[in-house]
C-alpha positions in Angstrom: 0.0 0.0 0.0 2.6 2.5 0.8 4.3 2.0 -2.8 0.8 3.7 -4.5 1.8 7.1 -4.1 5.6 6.7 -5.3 4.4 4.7 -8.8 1.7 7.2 -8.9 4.4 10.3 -8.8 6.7 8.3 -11.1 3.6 8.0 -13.6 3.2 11.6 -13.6 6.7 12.8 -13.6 7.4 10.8 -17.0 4.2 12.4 -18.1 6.1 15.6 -17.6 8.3 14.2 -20.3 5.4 13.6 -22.9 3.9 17.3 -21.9 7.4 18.6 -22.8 7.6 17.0 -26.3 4.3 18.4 -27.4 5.4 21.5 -26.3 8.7 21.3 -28.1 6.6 19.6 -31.6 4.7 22.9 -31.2 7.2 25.2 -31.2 9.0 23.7 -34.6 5.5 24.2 -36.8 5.7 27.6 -38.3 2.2 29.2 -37.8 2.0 30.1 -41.4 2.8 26.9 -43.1 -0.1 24.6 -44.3 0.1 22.6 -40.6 -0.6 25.5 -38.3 -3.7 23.4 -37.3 -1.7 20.8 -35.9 0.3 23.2 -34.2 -3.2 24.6 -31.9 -4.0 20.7 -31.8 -0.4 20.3 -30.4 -0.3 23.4 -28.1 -3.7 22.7 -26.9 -2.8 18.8 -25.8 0.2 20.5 -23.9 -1.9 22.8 -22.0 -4.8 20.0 -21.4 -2.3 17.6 -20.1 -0.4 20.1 -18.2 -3.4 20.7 -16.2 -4.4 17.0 -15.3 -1.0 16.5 -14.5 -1.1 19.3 -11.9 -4.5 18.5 -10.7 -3.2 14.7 -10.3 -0.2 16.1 -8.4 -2.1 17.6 -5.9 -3.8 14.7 -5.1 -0.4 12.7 -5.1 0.7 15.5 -2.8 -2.5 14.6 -0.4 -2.2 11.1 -0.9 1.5 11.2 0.4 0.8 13.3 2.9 -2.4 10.6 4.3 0.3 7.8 3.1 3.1 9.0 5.6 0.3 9.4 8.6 -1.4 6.2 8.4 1.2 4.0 6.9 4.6 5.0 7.9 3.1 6.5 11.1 5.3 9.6 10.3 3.8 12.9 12.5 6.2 15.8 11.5 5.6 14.9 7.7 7.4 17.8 6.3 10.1 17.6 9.1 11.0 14.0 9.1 11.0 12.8 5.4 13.8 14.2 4.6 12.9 17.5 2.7 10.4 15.3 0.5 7.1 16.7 1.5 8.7 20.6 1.0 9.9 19.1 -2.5 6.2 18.3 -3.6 4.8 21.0 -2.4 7.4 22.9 -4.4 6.4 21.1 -7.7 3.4 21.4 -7.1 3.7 25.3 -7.2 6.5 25.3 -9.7 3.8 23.5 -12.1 0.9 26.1 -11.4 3.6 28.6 -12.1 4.2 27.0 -15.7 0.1 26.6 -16.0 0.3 30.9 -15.1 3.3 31.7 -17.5 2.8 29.1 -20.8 -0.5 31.1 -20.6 0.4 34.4 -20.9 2.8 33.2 -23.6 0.4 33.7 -26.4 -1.2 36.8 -25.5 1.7 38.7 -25.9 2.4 40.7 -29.1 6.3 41.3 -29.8 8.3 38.5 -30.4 11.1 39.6 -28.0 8.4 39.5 -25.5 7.2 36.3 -26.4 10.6 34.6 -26.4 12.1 35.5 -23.2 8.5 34.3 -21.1 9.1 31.3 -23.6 12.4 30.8 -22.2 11.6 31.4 -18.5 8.9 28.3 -19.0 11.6 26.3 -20.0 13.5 27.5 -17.3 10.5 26.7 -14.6 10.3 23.5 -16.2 14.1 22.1 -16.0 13.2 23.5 -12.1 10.6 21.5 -11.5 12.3 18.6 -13.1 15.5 19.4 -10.6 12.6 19.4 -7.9 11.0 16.3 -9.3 14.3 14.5 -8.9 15.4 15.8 -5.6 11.9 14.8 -4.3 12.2 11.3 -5.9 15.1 10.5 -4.3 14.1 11.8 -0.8 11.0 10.3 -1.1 13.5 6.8 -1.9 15.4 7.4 0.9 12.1 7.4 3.2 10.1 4.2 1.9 13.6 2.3 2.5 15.8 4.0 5.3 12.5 5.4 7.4 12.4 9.3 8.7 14.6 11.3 10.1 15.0 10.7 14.1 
């Protein structure tokens, strides 16, 4: 029972991966050649799946959080587990931050303007994936050394 939540994050962090890819396939589709309709199909599969995944990461964040209570009998969640529970919580905002910023990508007008937000979501997602990896590995180090004393 206690090994739901980590297959469950693993699930969604390599959907990360496949959210990435559309929105990389997007960007190399000029909007004026005769595929610019698979580029909104594309842009808007990134944005639908970016939004699942989120929601589905804040229930993995609850789940871990009732997982480490009734489970692992851990009380000082966020103390104990080794930075782990900070680290979710921290992708979990870092990925509402990407939901906010890939956004307001489109509604800008200059292309200067447009690049550099475009680069900062790239940015905010090689963070969350730093995040993503710390938390993994914390989140290892729990389920098989136990908490912190």
């Amino acid at each position: 029972m206690k090994f739901i939540h980590p297959l469950f994050m693993l699930f969604l962090l390599a959907t990360l991966f496949k959210i990435h890819h559309f929105g990389k396939q997007t960007l190399m589709i000029n909007p004026k050649s005769p595929e610019a309709s698979q580029r909104d199909t594309l842009r808007q599969q990134h944005r639908k799946f970016g939004m699942i995944v989120t929601g589905l990461m804040f229930l993995g964040l609850l789940g871990g959080i009732i997982g480490v209570v009734q489970f692992m009998k851990i009380d000082a969640i966020f103390l104990k587990t080794y930075g782990h529970g900070f680290a979710g919580a921290i992708v979990l905002g870092l990925m509402l931050a990407n939901i906010f910023v890939g956004n307001s990508i489109k509604t800008l007008v200059k292309d200067k303007s447009r690049a550099n937000l475009l680069k900062f979501h790239f940015s905010l997602f090689y963070t969350t994936l730093i995040c993503s990896a710390y938390s993994l590995i914390s989140g290892l180090v729990v389920l098989f050394k136990g908490p912190m004393n």
